[in-house]
N, C-alpha and C positions, 0 to 999 in steps of 0.2 A: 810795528808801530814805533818803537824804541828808537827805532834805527832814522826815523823821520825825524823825528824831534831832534838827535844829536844833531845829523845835518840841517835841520831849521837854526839851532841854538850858535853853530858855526858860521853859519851863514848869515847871523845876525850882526854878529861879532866883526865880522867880515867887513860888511857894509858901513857899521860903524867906524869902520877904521878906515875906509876907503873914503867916508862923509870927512874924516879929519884930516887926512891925506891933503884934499882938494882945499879946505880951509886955509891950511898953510901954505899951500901952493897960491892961491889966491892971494890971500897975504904978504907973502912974500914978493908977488907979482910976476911970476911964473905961469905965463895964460895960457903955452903949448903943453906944460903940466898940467893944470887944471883942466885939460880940454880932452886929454887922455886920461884922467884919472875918473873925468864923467861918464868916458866911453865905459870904463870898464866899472864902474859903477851903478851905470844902466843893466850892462850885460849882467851883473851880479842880484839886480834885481830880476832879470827874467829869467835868472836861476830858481828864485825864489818861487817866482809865478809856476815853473814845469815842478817844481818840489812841492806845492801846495796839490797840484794837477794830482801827483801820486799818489798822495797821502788821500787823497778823496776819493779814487782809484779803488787804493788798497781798501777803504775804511766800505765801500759798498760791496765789496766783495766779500769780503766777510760777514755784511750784514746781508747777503744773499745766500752765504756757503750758512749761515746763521737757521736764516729759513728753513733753508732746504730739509737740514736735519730734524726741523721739530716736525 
């Protein structure tokens, strides 16, 4: 479970620096930038989404290897 969180906690970080990335690129007026920097900041969210998937994965499994035991 540890091991979810670090890669949520990174993956947070991530995104937020990717959100300010595109800012600047925008800003500056750099649209073939910002248009790749959305790409990979969509893709970084559906990272998020298959890492949420595991974590709820993991987290039923245990509440079933949980069960089983008692």
């Amino acid at each position: 479970m540890k091991t979810y969180r670090i890669m949520a906690v990174i993956l947070i970080a991530l995104i937020l620096g990717e959100f300010a990335l595109m800012v600047i690129a925008l800003l500056q007026g750099k649209f073939s930038q910002f248009f790749i920097d959305g790409s990979v900041l969509i893709a970084m969210i559906l990272a998020g989404v298959l890492l949420l998937r595991g974590f709820r994965h993991k987290r039923e499994a245990e509440e079933k290897e949980k069960e089983g035991s008692e």
